[in-house]
Structure formats: structure tokens, C-alpha cells
GUPAMAR-342201 format. One line per field, with one value per residue: x, y, z of N, C-alpha, C, CB in turn. Coordinates in steps of 0.1 Angstrom, whole numbers. Glycine has a CB too. Layout:
N
n.u = X/...
n.v = Y/...
n.w = Z/...
ca.u = X/...
ca.v = Y/...
ca.w = Z/...
c.u = X/...
c.v = Y/...
c.w = Z/...
cb.u = X/...
cb.v = Y/...
cb.w = Z/...
This chain:
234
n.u = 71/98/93/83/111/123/109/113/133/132/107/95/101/92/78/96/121/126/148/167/182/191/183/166/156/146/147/138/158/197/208/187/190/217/210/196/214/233/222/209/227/238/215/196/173/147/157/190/215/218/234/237/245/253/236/251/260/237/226/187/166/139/124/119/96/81/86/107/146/164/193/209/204/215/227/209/220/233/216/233/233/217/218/187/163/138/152/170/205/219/220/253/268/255/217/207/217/216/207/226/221/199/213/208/199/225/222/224/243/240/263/262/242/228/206/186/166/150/145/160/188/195/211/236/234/240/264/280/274/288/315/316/316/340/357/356/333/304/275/243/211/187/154/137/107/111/97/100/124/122/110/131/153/139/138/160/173/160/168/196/214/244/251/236/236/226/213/204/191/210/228/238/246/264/285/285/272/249/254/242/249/244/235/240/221/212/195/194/225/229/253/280/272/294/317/317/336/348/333/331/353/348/330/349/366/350/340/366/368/385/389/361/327/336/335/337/365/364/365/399/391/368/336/323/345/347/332/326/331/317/304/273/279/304
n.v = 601/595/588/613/626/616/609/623/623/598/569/553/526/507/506/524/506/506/504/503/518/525/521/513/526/519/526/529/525/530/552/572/561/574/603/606/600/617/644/648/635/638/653/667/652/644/653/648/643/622/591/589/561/540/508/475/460/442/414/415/400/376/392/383/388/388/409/427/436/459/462/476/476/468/436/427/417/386/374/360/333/325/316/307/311/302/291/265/257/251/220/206/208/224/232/222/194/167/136/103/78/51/18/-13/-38/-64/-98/-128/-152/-187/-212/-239/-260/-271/-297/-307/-331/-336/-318/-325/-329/-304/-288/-301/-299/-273/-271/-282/-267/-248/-252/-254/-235/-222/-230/-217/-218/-206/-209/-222/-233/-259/-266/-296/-322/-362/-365/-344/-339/-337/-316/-296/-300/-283/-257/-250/-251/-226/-210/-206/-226/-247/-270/-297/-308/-334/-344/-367/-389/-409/-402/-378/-401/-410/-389/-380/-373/-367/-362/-338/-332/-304/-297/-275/-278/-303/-334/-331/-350/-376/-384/-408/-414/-395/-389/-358/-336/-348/-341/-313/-310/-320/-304/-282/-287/-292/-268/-255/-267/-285/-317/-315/-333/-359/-384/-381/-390/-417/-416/-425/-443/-457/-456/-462/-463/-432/-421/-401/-377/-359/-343/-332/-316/-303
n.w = -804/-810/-836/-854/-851/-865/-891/-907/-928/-944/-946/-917/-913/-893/-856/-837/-817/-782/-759/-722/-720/-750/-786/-817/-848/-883/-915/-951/-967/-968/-974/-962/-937/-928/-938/-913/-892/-900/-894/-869/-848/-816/-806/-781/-764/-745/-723/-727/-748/-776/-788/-821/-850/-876/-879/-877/-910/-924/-936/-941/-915/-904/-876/-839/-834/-853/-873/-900/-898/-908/-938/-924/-895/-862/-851/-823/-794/-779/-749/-720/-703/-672/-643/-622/-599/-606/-630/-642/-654/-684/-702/-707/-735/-746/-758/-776/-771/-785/-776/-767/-789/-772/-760/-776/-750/-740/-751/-731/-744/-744/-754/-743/-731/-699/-693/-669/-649/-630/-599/-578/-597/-600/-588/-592/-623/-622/-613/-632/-656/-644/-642/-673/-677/-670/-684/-707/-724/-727/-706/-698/-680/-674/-665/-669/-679/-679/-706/-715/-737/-763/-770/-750/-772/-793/-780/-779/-805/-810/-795/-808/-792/-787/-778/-762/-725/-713/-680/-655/-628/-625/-643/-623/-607/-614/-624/-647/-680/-710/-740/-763/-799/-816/-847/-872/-903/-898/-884/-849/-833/-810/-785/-765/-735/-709/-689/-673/-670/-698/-714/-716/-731/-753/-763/-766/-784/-809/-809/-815/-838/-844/-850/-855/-864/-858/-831/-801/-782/-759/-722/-702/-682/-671/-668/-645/-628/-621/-605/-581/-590/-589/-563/-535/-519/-534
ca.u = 80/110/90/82/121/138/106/115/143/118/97/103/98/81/79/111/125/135/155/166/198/192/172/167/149/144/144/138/173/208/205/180/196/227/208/195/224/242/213/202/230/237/203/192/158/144/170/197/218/216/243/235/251/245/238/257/252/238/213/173/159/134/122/113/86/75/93/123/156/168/203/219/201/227/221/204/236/222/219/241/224/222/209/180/158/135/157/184/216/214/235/263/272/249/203/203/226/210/211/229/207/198/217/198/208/238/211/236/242/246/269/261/224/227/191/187/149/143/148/173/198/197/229/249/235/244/282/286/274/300/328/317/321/355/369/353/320/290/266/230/203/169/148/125/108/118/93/104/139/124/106/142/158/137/142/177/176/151/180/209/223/250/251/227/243/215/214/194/191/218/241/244/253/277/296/285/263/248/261/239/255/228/235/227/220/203/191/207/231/231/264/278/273/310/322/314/348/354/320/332/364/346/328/357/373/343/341/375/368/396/379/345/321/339/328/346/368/362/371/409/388/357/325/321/358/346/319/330/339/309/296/270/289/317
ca.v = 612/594/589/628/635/610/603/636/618/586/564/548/513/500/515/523/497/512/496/515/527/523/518/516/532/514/533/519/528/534/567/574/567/581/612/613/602/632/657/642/630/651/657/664/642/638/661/640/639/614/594/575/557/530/495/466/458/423/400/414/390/376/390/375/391/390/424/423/437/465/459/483/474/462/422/424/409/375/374/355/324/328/304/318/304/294/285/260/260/243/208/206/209/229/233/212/186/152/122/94/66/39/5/-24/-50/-73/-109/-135/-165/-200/-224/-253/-255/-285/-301/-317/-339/-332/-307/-331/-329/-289/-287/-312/-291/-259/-274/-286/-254/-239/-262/-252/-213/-219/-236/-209/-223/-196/-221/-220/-244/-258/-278/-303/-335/-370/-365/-333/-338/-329/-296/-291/-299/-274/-245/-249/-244/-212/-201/-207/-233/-256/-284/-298/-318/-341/-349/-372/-392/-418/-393/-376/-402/-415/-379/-381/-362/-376/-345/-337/-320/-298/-292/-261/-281/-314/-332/-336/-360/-383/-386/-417/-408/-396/-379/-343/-332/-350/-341/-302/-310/-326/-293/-272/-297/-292/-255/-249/-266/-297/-330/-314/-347/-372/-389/-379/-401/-422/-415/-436/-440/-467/-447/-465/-454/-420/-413/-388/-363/-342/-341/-323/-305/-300
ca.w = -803/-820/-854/-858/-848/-880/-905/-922/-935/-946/-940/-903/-917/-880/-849/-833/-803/-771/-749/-713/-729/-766/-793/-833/-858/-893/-923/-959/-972/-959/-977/-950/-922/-932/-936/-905/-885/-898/-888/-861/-839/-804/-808/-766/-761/-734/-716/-728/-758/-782/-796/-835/-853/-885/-874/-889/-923/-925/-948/-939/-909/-895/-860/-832/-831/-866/-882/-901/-900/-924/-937/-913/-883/-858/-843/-810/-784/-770/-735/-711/-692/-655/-634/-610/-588/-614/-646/-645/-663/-699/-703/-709/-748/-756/-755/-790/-777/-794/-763/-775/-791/-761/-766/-769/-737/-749/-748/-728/-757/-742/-764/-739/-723/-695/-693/-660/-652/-620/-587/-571/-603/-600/-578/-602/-635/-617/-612/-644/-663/-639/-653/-687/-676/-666/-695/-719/-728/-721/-705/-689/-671/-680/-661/-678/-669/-692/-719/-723/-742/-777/-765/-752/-784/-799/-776/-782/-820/-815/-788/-806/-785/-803/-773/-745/-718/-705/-669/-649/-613/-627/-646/-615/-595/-623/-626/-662/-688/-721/-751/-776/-804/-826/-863/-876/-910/-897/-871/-837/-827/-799/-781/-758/-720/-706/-678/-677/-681/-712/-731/-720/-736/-770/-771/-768/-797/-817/-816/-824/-857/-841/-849/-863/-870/-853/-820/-788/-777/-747/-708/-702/-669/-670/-663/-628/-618/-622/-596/-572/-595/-581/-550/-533/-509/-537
c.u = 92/105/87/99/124/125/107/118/141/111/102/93/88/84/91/107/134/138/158/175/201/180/170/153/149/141/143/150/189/210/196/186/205/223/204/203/234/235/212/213/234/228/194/172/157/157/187/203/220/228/239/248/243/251/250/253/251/222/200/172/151/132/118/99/70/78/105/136/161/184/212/217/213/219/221/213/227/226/223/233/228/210/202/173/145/135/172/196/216/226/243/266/260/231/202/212/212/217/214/214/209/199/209/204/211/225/223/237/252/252/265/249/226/212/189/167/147/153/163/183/204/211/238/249/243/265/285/284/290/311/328/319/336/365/361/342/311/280/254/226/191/165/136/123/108/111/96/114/135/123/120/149/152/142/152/183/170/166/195/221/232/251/242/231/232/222/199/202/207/229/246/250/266/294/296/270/261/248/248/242/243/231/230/217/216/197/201/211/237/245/263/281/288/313/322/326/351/338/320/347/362/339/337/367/363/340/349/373/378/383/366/340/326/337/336/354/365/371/379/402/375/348/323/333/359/334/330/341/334/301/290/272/303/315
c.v = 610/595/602/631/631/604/616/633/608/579/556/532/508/506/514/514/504/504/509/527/532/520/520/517/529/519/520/516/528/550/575/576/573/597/616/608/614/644/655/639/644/656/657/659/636/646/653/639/627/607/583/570/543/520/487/460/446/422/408/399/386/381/387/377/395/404/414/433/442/455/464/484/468/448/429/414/400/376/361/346/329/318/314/310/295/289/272/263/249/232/212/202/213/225/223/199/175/138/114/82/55/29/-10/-34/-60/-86/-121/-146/-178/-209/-237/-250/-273/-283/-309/-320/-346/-323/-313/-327/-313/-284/-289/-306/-284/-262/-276/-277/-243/-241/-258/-239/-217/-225/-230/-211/-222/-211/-216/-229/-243/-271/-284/-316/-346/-371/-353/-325/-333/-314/-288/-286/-285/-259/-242/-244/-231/-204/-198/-217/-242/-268/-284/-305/-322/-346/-352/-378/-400/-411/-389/-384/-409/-401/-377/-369/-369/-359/-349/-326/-314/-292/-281/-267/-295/-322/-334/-347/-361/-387/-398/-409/-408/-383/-362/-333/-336/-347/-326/-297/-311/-310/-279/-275/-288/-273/-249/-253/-279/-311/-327/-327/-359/-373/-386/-386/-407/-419/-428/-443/-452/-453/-449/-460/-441/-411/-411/-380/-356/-353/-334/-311/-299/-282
c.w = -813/-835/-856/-855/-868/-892/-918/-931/-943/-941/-931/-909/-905/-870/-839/-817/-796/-762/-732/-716/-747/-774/-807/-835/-869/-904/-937/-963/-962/-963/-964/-942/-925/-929/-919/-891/-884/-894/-875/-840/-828/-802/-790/-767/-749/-715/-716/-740/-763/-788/-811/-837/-860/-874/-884/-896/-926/-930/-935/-927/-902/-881/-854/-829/-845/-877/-888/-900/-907/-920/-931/-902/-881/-848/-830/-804/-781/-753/-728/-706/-677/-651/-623/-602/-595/-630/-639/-655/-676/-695/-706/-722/-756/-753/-765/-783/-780/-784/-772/-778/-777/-768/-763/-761/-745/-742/-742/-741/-753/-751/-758/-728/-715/-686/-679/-662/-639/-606/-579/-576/-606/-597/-593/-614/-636/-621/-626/-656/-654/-646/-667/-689/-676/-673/-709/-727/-723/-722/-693/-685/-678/-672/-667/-671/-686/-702/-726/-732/-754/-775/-762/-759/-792/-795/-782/-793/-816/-809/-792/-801/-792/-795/-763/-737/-711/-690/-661/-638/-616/-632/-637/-607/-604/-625/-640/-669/-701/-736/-763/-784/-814/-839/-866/-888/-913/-880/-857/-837/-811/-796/-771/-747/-716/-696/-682/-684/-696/-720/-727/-727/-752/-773/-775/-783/-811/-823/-821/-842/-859/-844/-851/-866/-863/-834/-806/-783/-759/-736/-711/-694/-672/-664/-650/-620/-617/-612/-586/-581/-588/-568/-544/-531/-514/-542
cb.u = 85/118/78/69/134/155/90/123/152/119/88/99/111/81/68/120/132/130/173/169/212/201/163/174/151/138/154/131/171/222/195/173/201/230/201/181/231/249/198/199/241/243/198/196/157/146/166/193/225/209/257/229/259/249/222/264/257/242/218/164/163/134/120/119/91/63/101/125/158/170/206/221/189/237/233/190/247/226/209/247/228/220/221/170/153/128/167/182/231/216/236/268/276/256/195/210/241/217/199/243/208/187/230/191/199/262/201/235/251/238/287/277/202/243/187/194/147/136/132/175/195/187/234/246/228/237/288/281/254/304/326/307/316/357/373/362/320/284/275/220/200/166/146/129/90/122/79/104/149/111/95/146/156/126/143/183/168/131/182/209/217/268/263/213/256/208/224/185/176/212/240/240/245/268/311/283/270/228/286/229/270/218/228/236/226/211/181/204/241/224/269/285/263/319/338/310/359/362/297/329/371/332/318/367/367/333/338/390/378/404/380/345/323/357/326/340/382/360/358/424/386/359/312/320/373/345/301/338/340/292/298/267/295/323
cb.v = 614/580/580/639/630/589/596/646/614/578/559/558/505/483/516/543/483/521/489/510/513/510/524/504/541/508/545/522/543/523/566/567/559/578/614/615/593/638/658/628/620/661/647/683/628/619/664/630/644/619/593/581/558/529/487/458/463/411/370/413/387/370/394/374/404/389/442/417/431/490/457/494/469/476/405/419/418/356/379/363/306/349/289/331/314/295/305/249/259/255/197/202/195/222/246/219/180/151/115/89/55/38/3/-33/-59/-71/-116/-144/-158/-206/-224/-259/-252/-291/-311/-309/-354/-346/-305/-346/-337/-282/-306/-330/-284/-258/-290/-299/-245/-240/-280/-257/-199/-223/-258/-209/-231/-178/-237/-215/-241/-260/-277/-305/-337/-384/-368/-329/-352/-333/-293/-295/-312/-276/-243/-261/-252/-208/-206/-199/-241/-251/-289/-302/-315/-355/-341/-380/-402/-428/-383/-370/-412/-418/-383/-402/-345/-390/-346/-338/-323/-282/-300/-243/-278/-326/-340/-337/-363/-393/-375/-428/-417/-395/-383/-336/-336/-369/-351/-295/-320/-344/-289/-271/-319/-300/-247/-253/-248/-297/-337/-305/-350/-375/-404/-379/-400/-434/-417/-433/-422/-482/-448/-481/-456/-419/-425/-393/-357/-328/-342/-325/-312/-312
cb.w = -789/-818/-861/-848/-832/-872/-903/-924/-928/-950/-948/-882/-919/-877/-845/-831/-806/-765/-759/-700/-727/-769/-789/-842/-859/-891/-922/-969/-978/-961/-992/-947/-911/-945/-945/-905/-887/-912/-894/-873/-845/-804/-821/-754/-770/-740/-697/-724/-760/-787/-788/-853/-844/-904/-874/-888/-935/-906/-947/-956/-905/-896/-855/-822/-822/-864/-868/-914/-900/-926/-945/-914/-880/-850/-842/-809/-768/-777/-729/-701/-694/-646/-624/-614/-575/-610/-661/-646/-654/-718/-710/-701/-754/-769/-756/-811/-766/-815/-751/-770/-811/-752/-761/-779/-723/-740/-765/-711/-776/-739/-765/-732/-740/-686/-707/-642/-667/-617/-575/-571/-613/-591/-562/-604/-637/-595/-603/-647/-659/-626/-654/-693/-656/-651/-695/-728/-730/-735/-701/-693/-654/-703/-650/-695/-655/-689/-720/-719/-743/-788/-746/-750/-791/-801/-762/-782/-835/-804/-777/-801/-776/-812/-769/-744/-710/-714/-663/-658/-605/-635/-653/-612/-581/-643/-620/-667/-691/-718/-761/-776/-810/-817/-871/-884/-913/-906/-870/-823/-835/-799/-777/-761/-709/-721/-673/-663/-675/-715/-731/-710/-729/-774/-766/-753/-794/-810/-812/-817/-868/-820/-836/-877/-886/-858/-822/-780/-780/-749/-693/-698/-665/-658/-671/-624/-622/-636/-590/-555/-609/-596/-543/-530/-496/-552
């Protein structure tokens, strides 16, 4: 019906879109419509006058439906979201937002890995990694048995570690730890066995960059006048 009212005027480019209220008609030209807006409009259809009028003049476009878009067609309004019973409401910033990238887990990084060599000395490790938390020196556990000090040594380079505090049945009951310090640029060195406190004191020395290379100085304290620093139950 609508293309016999307005193809007098030209050719109806594709077939007119009716909406309940509205609807366009696509001519080749604006010449076209023009003409048959001014003929045309008040025009009763359907027992109902009519009212035209040119669309807005914008760039040819794709349709969604595969047509296009003279340059006086007017944009189709977008419609409103509404949540219903089966749509939800779009996130928040938007249908495109872009989720942030996922962070890779921060890996903890021991400076001081104390080695105990057997289940008994677990406690007394445990304490003496604590002591090395609490005076700033990220420290872990490893249990190994006494041939296993190289394998240690090695972990330690793969991990990063920069010291290992050996402990065994005798360290613990001394209150002591035997330091090994790990070169990034050769091999380890062996340290003299010394109260736990003072070999987390040489590494606090050592990482500032204080006394780099030189040997720790010795406990004021004899190594025997130093048992009961730790105790089980401490």
C-alpha cells in the first residue's frame, strides 16, 4: 500500500519499515523525498492522517538487517535496557568493558632458608626462622637428612636463597646454627657455628652491604654459656 502511495515520486529504494507509530520510506534522492513530503503529507491512511517529514541527514549505513540507510533516513533511537525476568542488567561500565588482566601470585622470596636434619630439630628451625622474621629477614624451613646438605645447597641457588642456617641434634641443644653464606658468583661459604642471634645479625650486616666478605665476628659469650637461648616450650 505505502509503495503505490510515494513510488510516483521514485524509486522506493527497499521496502518501507513500519513500526506501530512510524515508519520510513527510502527513496534514491533527497529530491525524492522532498517531493513527496510536500505532496504527500496529511495524507489520511488507513483512516488516519499522516504526518512526514525528512529523516536526518547522515553518512549511508549499514543495516542490521543487511539494507542501508539513505542519507536522509533518520537513526533508529536505541532502546533503553530493562531488566526482566529473563535479561539481566549489563555491568557496570559498560557491555565492552575489558576485565582487568589477572595478576600473577606475588611467589614469597626467602633471604634465609634454615636446614634442620631431623623431625626433633623442627621446633628449634621453626623458632629461629621466626627470629629471622622479626628482625627483617624473609625466612623459610627445609627438612633434609645429613647427606643431604649439597642437594640443599643447590635448591637454594635454584630458589634464590642468599643464606642457609644449618641445624642439627647438637646445634639445637647448643642455641646455635652453622651460616652458610651462598655467592651469587662462586661457591658457598662455610661459616663458624654461632649463636643464632649473632649469625641473624651477620646476615643483616651482610645484606646491608656493612662488612660484605668479612667473617662474622664471634659471640662475647662462649658457645657453652649460651645454651638456653631456646627452649622447647619457649
Amino acid at each position: 500500500m505505502l509503495v503505490g502511495i510515494f513510488e510516483k515520486y521514485g524509486p522506493v529504494v527497499e521496502a518501507p519499515v513500519l513500526r506501530k507509530s512510524f515508519g520510513f520510506v527510502q527513496f534514491g534522492s533527497a529530491a525524492e523525498a522532498n517531493a513527496a513530503v510536500a505532496a504527500e503529507n496529511g495524507r489520511v491512511v488507513g483512516g488516519m492522517p499522516i504526518d512526514l517529514s525528512i529523516a536526518d541527514n547522515r553518512e549511508p549505513r549499514k543495516h542490521a538487517r543487511g539494507g542501508e540507510h539513505g542519507p536522509w533516513r533518520r537513526e533508529p533511537r536505541a532502546r533503553s535496557h530493562r531488566a526482566g525476568p529473563y535479561r539481566s542488567p549489563p555491568p557496570r561500565g559498560g557491555r565492552d568493558r575489558v576485565p582487568p588482566a589477572a595478576q600473577p601470585p606475588v611467589k614469597y622470596h626467602a633471604i634465609v632458608r634454615v636446614v634442620y636434619m631431623g623431625m626433633a630439630q623442627r621446633e628449634y628451625a621453626r623458632f629461629v626462622a621466626k627470629a629471622s622474621k622479626e628482625r627483617g629477614m624473609p625466612s623459610d624451613t627445609m627438612f633434609i637428612d645429613v647427606l643431604s646438605i649439597p642437594d640443599a645447597i643447590k635448591a637454594a641457588y635454584v630458589d634464590d636463597v642468599h643464606f642457609l642456617f644449618i641445624v642439627s641434634k647438637a646445634e639445637q641443644d647448643r642455641g646455635t646454627v652453622t651460616p652458610y653464606l651462598l655467592h651469587s658468583d662462586g661457591p658457598p661459604e662455610r661459616v663458624h657455628e654461632q649463636a643464632f642471634r649473632d649469625a641473624i645479625e651477620f646476615v643483616k650486616r651482610e645484606e646491608s652491604g656493612v662488612g660484605r666478605g668479612a667473617p662474622p665476628p664471634p659471640s662475647e659469650q662462649p658457645v657453652h654459656a649460651q645454651r638456653g637461648a631456646y627452649t622447647p616450650d619457649a
